[in-house]
N, C-alpha and C positions, 0 to 999 in steps of 0.2 A: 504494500500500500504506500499510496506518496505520505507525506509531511503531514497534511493537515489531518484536521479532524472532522466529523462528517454532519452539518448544523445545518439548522434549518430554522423556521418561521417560528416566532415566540409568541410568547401570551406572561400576562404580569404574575401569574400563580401567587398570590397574596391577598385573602380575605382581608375585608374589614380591619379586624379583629389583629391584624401583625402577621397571622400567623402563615405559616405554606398552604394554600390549597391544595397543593400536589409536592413529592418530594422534590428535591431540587439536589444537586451533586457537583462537588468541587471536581470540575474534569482539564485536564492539562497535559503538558507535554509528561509530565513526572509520574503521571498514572495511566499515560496511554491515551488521553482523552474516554478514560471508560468512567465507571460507577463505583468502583471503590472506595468512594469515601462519599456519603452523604453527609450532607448538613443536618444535625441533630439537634433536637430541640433543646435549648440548655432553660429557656423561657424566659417571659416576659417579652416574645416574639425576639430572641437571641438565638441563632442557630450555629454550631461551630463543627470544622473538621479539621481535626488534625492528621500529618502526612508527616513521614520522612523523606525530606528532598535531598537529592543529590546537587553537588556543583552542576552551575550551567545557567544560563536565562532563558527560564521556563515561561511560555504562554501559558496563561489560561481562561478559564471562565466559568460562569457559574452556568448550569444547563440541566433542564431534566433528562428523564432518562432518552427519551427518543427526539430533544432537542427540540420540540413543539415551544419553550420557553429559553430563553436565552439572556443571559445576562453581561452586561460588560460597562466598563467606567463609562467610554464616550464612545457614542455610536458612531463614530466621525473617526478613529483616533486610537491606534495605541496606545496604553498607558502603561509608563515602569512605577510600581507601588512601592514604597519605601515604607521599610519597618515600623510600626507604631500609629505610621499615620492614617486617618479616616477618610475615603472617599466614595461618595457618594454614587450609587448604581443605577444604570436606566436598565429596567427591565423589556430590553428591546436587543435584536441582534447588530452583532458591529464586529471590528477587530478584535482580536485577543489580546488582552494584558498579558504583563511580564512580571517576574519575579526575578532579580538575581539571586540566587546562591554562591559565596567562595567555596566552603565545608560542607559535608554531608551533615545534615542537619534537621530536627525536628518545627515545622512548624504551622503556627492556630489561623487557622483564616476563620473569623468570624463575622457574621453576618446580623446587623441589627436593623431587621422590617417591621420595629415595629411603627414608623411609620409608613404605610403602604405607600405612601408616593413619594419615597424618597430612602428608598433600603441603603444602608450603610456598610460597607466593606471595611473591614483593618485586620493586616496581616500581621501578626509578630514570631519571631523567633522564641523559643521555648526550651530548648536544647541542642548540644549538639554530640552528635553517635560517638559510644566510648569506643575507643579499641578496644579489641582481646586479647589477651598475652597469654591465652594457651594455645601450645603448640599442637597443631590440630595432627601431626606426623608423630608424636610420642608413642612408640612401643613396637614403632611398625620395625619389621624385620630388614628392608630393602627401600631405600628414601635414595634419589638424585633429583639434582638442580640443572637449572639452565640459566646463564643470566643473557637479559637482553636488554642492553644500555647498563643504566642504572638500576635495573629491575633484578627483580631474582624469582625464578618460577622452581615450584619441589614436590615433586610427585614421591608420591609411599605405597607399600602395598601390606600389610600384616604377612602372607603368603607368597612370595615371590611366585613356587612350585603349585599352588592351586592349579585347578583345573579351570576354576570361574574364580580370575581374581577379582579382588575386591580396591578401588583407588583411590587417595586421598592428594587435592591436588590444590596448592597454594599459592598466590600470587601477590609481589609485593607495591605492583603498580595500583594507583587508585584508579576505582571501579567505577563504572559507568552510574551504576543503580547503588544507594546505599544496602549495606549488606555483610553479612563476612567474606575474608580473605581467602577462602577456602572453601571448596567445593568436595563431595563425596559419590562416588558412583562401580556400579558392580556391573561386572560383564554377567550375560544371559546365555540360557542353556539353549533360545531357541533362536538365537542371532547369533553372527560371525562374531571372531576373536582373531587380535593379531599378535602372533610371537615373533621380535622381530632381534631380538639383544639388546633392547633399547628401551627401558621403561617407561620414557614419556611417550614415545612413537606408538608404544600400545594404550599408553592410558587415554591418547589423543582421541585414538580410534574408538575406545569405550567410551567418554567423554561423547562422541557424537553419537552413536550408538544409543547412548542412554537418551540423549537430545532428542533425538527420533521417537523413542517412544514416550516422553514426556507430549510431545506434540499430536500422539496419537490419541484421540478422544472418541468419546462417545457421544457428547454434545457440541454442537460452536453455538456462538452469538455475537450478536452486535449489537449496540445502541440503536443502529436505524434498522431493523429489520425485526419484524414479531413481537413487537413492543418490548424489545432488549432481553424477551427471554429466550430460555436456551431453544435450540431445533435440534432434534434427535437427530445422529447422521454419525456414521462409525466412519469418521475421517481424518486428518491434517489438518488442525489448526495450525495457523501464520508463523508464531511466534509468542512468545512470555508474555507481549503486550498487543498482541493480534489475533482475536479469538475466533474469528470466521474464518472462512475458504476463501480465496482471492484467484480468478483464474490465472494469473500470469506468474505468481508467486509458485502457486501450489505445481503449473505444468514445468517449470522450469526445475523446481526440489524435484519432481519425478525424473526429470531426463536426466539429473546430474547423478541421480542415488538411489531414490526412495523408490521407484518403481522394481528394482529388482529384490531389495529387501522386504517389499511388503505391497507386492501388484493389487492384492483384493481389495488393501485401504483408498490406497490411488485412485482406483476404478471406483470405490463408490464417489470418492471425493471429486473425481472429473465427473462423476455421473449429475453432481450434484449442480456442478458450473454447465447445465444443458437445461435448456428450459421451451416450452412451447409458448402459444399465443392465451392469454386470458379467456375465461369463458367469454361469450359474447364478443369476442371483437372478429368483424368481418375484415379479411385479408384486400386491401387496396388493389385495383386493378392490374396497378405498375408492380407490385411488391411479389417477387419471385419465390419458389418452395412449394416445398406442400402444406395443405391445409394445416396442419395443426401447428407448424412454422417452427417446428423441433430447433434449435439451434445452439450455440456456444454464446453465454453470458460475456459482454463489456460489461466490467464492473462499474461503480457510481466512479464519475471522475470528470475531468474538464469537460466544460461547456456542455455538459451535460451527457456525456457517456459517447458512446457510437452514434453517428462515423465521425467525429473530430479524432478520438481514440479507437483505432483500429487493431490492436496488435493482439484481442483477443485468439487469432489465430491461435497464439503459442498452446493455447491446449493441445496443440495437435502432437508436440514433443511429447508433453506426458503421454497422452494416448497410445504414441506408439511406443514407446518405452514399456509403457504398462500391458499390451497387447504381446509383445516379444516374452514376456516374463509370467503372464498369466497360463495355466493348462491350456489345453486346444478344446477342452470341453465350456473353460468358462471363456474361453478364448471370442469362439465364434458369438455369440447373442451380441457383446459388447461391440466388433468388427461392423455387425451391420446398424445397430444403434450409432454407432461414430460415426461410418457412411451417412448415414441419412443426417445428423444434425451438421457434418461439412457441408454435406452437397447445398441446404436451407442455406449455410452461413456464407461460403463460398458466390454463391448464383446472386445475394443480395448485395454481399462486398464488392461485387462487380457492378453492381447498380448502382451504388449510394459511396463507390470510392476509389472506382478505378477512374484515372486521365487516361484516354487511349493517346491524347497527343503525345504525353512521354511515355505511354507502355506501362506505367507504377501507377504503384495504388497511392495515397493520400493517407495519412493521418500521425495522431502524435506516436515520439520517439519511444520505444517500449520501453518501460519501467520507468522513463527519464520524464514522471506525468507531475512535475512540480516547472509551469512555465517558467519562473521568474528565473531558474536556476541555469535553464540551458537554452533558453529563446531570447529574441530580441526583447527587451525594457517593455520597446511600444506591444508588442503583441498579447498582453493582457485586455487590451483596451480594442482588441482584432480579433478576437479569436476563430472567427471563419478563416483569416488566415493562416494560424496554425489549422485548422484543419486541412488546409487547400494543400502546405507542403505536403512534400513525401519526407519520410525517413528511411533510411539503408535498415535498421532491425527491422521493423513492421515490413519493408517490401522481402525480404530475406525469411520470414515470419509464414511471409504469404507463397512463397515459392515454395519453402517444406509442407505446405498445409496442401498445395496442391498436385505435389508430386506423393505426399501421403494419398490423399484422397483418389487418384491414380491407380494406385497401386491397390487399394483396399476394392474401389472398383472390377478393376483387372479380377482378383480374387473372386469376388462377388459373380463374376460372369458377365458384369454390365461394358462391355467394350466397348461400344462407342463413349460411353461416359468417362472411362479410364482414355480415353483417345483426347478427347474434348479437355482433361484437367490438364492431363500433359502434355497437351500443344499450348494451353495455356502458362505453363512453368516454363517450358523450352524460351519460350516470348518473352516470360519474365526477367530469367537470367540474362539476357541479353539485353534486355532496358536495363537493368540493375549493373549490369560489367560498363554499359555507354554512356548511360547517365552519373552515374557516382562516383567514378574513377580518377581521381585525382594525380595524373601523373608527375608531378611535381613534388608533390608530399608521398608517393608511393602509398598509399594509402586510401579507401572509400570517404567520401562525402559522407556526416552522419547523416544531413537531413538538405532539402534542396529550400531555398527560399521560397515564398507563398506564389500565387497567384498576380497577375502582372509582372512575374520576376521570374521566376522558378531555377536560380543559377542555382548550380552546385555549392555548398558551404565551404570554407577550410575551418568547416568544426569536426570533429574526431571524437567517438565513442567506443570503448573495451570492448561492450557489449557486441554491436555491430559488427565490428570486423569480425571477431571471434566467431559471431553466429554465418557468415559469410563463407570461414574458413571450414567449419566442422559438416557446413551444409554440402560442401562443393558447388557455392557460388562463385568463389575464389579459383581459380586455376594453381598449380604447386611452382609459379612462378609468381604470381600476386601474392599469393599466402605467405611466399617468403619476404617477397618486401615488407608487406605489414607489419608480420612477426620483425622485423629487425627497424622498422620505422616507428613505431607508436611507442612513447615516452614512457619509461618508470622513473617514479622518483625513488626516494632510496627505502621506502620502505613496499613497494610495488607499486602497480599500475592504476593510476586514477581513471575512473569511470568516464568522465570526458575528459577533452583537451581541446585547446588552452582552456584553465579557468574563466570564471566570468566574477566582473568587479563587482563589490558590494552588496553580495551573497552570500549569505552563513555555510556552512556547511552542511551538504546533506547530499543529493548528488553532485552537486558544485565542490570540488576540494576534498573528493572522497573517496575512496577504495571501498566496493562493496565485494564480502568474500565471492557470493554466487556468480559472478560476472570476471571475478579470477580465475576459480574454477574453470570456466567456458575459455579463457585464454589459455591454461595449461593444457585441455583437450586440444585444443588447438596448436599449440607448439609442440605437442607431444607429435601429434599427427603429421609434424615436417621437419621433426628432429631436431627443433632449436634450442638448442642446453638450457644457451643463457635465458631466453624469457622462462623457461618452464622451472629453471632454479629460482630465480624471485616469484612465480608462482609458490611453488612448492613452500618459500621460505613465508611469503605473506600467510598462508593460510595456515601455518602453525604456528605462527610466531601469534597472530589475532588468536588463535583458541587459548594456546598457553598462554598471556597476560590478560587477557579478559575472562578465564575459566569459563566461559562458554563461547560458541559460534557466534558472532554478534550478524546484526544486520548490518553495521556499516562502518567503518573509521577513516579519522580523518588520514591524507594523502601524505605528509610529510612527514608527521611524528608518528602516523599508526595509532594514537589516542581514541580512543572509544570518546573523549570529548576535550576539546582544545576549548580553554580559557582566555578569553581575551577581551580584561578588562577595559582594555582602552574605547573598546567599538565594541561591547555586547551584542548588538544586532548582529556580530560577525558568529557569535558561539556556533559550536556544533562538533557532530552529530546533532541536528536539532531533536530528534527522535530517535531513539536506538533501543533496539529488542534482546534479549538473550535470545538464545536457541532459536534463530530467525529459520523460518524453515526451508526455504533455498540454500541457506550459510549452511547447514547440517548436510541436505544432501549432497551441497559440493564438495564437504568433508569427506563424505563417505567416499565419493564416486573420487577424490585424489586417491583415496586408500585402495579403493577395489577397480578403478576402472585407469587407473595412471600406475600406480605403484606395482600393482598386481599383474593388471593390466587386462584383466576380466572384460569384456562385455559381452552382451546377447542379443540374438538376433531370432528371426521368427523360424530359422533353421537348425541355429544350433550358438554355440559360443567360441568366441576366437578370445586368444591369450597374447597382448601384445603392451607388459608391460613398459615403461617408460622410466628405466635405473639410471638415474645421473652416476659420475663418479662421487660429485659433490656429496650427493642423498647418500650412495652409497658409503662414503668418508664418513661426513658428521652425523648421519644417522641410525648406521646401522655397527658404525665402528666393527670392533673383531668378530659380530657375528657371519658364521661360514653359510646357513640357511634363515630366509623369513618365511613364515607360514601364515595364510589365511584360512582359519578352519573353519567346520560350520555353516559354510554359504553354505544359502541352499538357493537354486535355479528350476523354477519347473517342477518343485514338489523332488526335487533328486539334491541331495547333499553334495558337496563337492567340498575337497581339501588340495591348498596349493602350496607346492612349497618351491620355492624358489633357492637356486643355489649359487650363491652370489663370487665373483672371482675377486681375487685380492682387491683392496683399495688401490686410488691411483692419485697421484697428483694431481696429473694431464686433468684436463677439462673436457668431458666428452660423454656417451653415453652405454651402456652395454646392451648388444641386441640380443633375441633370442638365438640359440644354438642350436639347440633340442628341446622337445618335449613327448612328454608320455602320460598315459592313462592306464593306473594300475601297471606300472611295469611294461607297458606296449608303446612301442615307437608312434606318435601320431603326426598327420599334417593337417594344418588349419585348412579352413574351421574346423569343428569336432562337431561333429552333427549331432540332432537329438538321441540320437539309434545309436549313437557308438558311444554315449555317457552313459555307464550301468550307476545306478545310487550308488553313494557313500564313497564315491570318487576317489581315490588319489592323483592329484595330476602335479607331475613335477615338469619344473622348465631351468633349464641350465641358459646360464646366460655364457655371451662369447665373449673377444676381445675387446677393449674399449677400442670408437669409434666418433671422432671428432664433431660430426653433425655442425649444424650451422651454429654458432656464435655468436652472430651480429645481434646486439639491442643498443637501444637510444637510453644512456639515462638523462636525466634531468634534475634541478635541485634548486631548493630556495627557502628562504625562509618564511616561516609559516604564517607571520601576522606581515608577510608582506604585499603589498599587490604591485609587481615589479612585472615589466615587461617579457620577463626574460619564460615565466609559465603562464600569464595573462593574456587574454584577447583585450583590444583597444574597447574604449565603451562605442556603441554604433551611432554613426552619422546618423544627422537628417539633410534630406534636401528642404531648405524654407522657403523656398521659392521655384518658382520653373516658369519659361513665359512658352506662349504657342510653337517659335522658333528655337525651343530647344536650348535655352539656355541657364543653366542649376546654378542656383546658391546654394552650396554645401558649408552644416554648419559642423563647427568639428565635434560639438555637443558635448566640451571641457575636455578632450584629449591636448595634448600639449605639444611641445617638439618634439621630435622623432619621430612623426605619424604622418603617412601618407595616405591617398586615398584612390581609390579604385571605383571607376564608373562603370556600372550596366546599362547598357538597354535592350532591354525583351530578353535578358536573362545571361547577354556575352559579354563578355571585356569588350568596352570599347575606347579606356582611357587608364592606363596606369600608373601611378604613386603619384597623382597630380596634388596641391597643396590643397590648401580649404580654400573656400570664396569662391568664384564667380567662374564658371564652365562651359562651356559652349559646345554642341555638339553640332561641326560645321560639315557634316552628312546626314541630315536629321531625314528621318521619313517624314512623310503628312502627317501621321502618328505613330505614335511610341510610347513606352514606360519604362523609367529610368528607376534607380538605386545606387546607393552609394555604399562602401565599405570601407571602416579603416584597416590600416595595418602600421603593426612599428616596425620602423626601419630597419631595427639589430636584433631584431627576431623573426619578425616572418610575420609571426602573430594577427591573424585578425579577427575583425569583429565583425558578428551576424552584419545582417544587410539593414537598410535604412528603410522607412515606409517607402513603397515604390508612388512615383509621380509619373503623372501622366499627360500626356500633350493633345489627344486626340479627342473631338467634341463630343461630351457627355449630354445626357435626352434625359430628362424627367420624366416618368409617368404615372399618372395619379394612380391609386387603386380606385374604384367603386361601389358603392353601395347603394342596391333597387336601383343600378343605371346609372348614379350621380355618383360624379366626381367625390372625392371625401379627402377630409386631411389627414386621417388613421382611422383605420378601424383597430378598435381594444380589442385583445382574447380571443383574438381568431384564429381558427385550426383544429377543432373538434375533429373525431374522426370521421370521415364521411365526408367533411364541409368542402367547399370549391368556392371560390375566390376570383372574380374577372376582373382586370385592371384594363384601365382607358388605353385607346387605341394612340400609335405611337408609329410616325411616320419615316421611313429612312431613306434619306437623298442621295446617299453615295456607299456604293457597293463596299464592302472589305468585312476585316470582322471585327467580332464585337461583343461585349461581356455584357452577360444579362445579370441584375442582382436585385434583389429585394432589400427595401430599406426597412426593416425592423427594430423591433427592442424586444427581448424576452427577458425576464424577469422572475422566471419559474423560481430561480434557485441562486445562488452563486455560483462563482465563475468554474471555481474549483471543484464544483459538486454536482451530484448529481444525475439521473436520468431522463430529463426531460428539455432536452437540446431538443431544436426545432426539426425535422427533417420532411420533407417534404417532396413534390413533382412538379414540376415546373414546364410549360409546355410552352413556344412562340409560334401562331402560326399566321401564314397570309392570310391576304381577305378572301384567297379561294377558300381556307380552310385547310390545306394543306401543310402538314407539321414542319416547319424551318427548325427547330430545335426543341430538343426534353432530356430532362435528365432530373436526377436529385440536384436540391440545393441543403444546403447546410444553413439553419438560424440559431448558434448557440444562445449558451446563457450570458447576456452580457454585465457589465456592473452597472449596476445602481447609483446615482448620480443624484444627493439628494438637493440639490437646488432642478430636479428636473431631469429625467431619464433621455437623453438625449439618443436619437436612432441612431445606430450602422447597420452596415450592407452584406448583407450573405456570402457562401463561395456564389463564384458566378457560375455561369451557364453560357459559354462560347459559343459561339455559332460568326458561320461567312454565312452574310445576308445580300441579297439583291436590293436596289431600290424598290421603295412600294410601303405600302400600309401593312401593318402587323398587329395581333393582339393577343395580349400575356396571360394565361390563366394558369391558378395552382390550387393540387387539390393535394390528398392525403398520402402517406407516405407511412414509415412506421418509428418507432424508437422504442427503447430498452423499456420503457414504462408499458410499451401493449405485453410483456412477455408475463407469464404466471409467477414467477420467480420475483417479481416486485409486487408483487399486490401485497405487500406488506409493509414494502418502503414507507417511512415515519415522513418523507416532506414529499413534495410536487411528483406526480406518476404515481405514487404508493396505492396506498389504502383507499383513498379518493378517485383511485380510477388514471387512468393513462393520461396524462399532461402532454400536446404535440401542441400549443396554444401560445400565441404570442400578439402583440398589437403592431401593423401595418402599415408602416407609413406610405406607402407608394415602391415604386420599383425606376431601376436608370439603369438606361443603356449607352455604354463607354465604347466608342471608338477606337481599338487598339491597334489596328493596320489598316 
């Protein structure tokens, strides 16, 4: 899940009388934004909760349980609240306050209603968390350390010789969460176990292991769904402080781990992210699938869910991961259940999110769904423009999801269907290799800029490449530049790059482990030591100092949370989970699917582990054999023991030599038919073998924002006249920064200064953009609003025939909408949009984005252009909701009279699976409703 938290429409919940009409609960970044701590009556209309906070500047607010009420200092306005002091609360929604914390520390947020219109907030400190000075390794037989920095990590076992040891594991860096120093955890009779001579190496592996099954439940919940009680469901929750199923979290822990340790939980838990259409809602004429519109949940998120966020695809990883690893008897049901909710989700993503102009699909960057962090400044205030870009993971996302559904086709008997996905993936890959390609940086474009622009970025995500490389969207000549182009800083590889300025930490400045994980498969797969060594190295070095998987750390020091008093609004991790459940399976799947080298397939399992000499030096030191016991694959046990050759100095990796099953010589794969249960399989590793070497590091200091790992902040153009000529404003970038012009998406002006540009080849029309870049780095910065030269057409919308200046709330399902006729004098083409405001939700939240069908036709009647248009959820502007304009709707037009109509279309809120949602779409019925101000058509050639 991104940053925030998931809020909605308030109400004053305060009788007369002071007291709560309804309960009310301290919810923040320090509790997950959950219900752990309600406000309790102390009386005299006094309510108070106390918490133990950790270091950090925490947001919060006060809120019930499904957010229907919402509390905050100023509705306008952050506020940081200082110790002691009283301020006053509007029972209305707004930003979230802060709290600083130095110390892990106890403290009272109390709340005084009892005047009802004017409830009083003050926060004080009350204590602060003793340490403990017993040594939690006392008596154990077998205790080593590790130090990292200044840090010291010391694993114990009472049993060194057990059969299920038992681990106690200590750390002396400060903890993300207040807590003890020291964790405790035992290996299981019916899960793998690693003996490797190396007691942290195993406890690591138990450590995640145990993570896994903490995460395995019987119930989830959330705040906004079932009025925050539990829902029965034997699945995967998130994380310590992420109680539901999350499709892109939960598919991504399956592909990396969990699907082979525990395929039946996975299957229910992808089963659970598939959902039909509500009773009662009739399927729109345009809207593709079958009747009951089986398909793959977009979770609540920007502008209102799907299509702005497309990258629900990735259930398709878990699915198939979970399908390779399930029997053939539980195999098939789920195979053809998959089939049918792709084929819905597939047939629609191509309606409501493919540009066939580039070949790619449209929407935001996967996982990367906190705008501020990785997009331009302006595009909160645009968000059909993020929807309009492409990004390299979502289109990467969508090529697996169709070359899946392909092949599950194929299986099925359905050939032309399996012909039709994979002529569709072949066409992908190819828009994805043309479009993205950055040859200069050796490396993919993570996202392309919006609509009137659409150039390629020089912004760069782990994610994406990695997912390009494991996919075979990458060729083993790209996949090498990558792997040796994309920046570590010294404690591994940050999730983007460059940074972006004046952003906290969180995917901005951060190393998330699960997105490491995806680059060690990755390097492993083209034999590159060095990045799969700082792989290897971040991903234990984050278990052992934080004693669990976390979800994220910061980039330079590797801190579960970086202090920084000067600029609080910088803290972060601003949210961070233990036991994140992608962190856990990527743990697993380095141990069994990299180290070991284990994976499965729907045929059988191949052994192609990935021994550095390094791993093999510092981590397994004198031991001659490591064993993975206990897997078990397919209801069949399997035991590996690897036999490891001297250590080496040299830098390189050891490949496989031999292997065997029970004593018999085998050649990969090892099909299902030739693994008898209870396995032995040994594999002799051979000579070290140098592999590729090349990685980029990078470095800097942490409370800096230096050019040297920073993108510039992004231009605007403040001007443009008809002929083509931009005032670029540098928007407080300073000397050293040049600037880069587009128009219609190409170079056509580079490292020009700031001020006054002229473009002295201008077409009749165009749209421009601007980019910065520093001079002594490369670095630059997203693109600037695009401007445009070519004559823009107002056209009113209508109502019973007459012109109108907005129609409110319109968009029920069923409704149709005609807008006044709109005359076009000179042939070329030209962006249709709707000028809207939707107001369902905020920006960040949400299911009830506008989505729609848009249709232009002449006055014969004959259709010049249709497609979806995108109207997310825009902000709230309290002097007056001021309209913007949808994605467009392209079309080359002839001269002649045209007229605009839009009817119904569908969104996350028609699906069954939200009729429980707590704000807009929920409980209340399907939200696709917005007010209309009219529609313009722009000139762009």
């Amino acid at each position: 899940m991104g940053a925030a938290a998931l809020f909605s429409a308030s109400a004053a919940c305060i009788a007369g009388s002071g007291t709560l009409a309804a309960p009310m609960y301290l919810r923040g970044g320090f509790n997950g934004w959950g219900i752990e701590h309600p406000l309790a009556h102390k009386g005299k209309g006094v309510y108070e909760a106390e918490i133990l906070v950790s270091p950090g500047y925490h947001g919060f607010k006060v809120g019930s349980k499904d957010w229907s009420a919402e509390w905050v200092i100023d509705p306008t306005a952050s506020v940081s609240v200082a110790a002691g002091a009283s301020y006053q609360m509007h029972t209305r929604p707004g930003p979230e306050d802060y709290l600083f914390v130095r110390q892990a520390s106890t403290w009272r947020f109390s709340l005084d209603a009892s005047d009802p219109a004017a409830p009083l907030l003050r926060v004080t400190q009350t204590g602060v968390a003793p340490a403990s000075k017993e040594d939690p390794h006392q008596g154990h037989a077998l205790s080593v350390a590790s130090q990292y920095g200044a840090n010291t990590v010391r694993w114990s076992t009472p049993d060194p010789a057990a059969a299920l040891r038992s681990y106690t594991q200590s750390s002396t860096m400060a903890l993300r969460d207040p807590g003890p120093q020291s964790t405790t955890y035992q290996e299981s009779p019916d899960a793998p176990a690693v003996r490797s001579g190396s007691l942290a190496f195993d406890a690591l592996f138990a450590l995640a292991v145990s993570e896994m099954r903490q995460n395995a439940v019987a119930q989830i919940k959330d705040g906004n769904y079932n009025g925050g009680a539990a829902i029965d469901c034997a699945c995967f929750e998130t994380g310590e402080k992420w109680h539901y199923v999350w499709t892109r979290d939960l598919s991504y822990a399956a592909d990396l781990g969990l699907a082979m340790l525990d395929p039946e939980r996975v299957r229910n838990s992808l089963d659970f992210k598939l959902s039909g259409y509500r009773a009662g809602i009739e399927r729109a004429p345009n809207v593709a699938g079958s009747a009951d519109g089986l398909q793959i949940i977009q979770d609540t998120g920007t502008g209102g869910s799907w299509p702005v966020s497309t990258d629900r695809v990735a259930w398709v990883l878990g699915a198939e991961a979970a399908l390779n690893s399930l029997a053939p008897a539980r195999r098939a049901p789920f195979a053809a259940r998959a089939l049918r909710a792709l084929v819905n989700t597939l047939e629609n993503d191509r309606l409501a999110a493919f540009d066939a102009a580039s070949g790619l699909y449209t929407g935001e960057q996967s996982f990367l769904d906190w705008r501020d962090q990785s997009y331009a400044a302006w595009i909160v205030n645009d968000l059909a423009s993020l929807a309009s870009s492409k990004a390299l993971s979502t289109n990467v996302l969508h090529y697996k999801a169709l070359t899946f559904a392909a092949s599950l086709a194929h299986d099925g008997g359905e050939q032309a269907q399996s012909a039709r996905y994979a002529g569709w993936a072949a066409s992908l890959k190819r828009s994805i290799n043309e479009r993205f390609w950055l040859e200069d940086a050796g490396m993919y474009s993570s996202l392309s800029a919006p609509h009137f622009d659409g150039a390629p970025l020089h912004k760069f995500d782990w994610l994406g490449q990695a997912l390009a490389i494991v996919t075979g969207v990458a060729d083993s000549g790209r996949a090498r530049r990558i792997l040796a182009s994309y920046p570590h800083g010294p404690m591994g590889a940050p999730v983007i790059y460059p940074q972006q300025q004046g952003m906290p930490v969180y995917h901005n400045r951060a190393i998330w482990p699960f997105v490491t994980a995806y680059g060690l498969k990755a390097a492993a797969m083209h034999a590159n030591v060095s990045v799969a060594d700082a792989a290897y190295d971040t991903l234990m070095r984050g278990a052992a100092l934080n004693l669990s998987n976390m979800e994220n750390l910061e980039w330079i020091t590797g801190q579960p949370l970086l202090l920084d008093e000067q600029q609080p609004a910088l803290i972060g991790p601003v949210i961070n989970s233990k036991r994140q459940l992608w962190s856990v399976g990527g743990y697993l799947g380095m141990v069994i699917g990299n180290v070991f080298g284990v994976s499965v397939t729907d045929s059988g399992i191949e052994l192609r582990p990935f021994i550095t000499s390094k791993l093999r030096r510092e981590a397994f030191g004198a031991a001659r054999v490591i064993s993975l016991d206990n897997l078990t694959v397919r209801g069949k046990r399997i035991n590996v023991r690897i036999t490891l050759p001297d250590a080496a100095s040299d830098t390189g990796w050891f490949p496989v030599d031999a292997i065997s099953v029970n004593g018999k010589q085998m050649a990969q794969p090892i099909g299902w038919q030739q693994l008898p249960d209870n396995a032995s399989i040994a594999i002799t590793l051979g000579a070290l073998q140098q592999g590729e070497q090349q990685i980029r590091r990078v470095d800097a200091e942490p409370y800096a924002e230096g050019p040297g790992v920073f993108g510039p902040r992004e231009p605007a153009i403040s001007s443009i006249t008809p002929s083509a000529t931009l005032r670029i404003d540098a928007n407080g970038n300073g000397a050293g920064t040049v600037y880069n012009v587009y128009r219609d998406g190409r170079l056509v002006a580079a490292k020009v200064g700031a001020g006054a540009w002229t473009d002295r080849s201008a077409p009749t029309a165009a749209c421009y953009a601007v980019e910065a870049q520093f001079s002594a780095s490369g670095n630059r910065s997203h693109h600037s609003v695009p401007r445009c030269t070519g004559e823009a057409i107002a056209i009113p919308v209508t109502g019973d025939g007459v012109a109108q200046a907005s129609i409110k709330d319109w968009g029920k399902p069923g409704a149709r909408l005609r807008f006044g006729a709109v005359d076009i004098a000179q042939a070329g083409e030209y962006g249709l949009q709707v000028r809207y405001h939707n107001s369902a939700n905020q920006i960040n939240l949400g299911i009830s984005g506008g989505v729609k069908w848009l249709v232009l036709k002449e006055a014969s009647g004959r259709i010049a252009a249709q497609g979806v248009v995108q109207l997310p959820h825009a902000r709230i502007d309290r002097t007056g909701a001021p309209p913007v304009m949808s994605t467009p709707l392209v079309a080359r037009l002839k001269p002649g009279r045209y007229w605009l109509e839009m009817s119904d279309f569908y969104n996350m809120s028609y699906l069954q699976s939200n009729s429980s949602f707590s704000a807009a779409g929920g409980a209340a019925g399907p939200s696709n409703s917005f007010d209309v101000h009219g529609a313009r058509l722009l000139r762009l050639k």
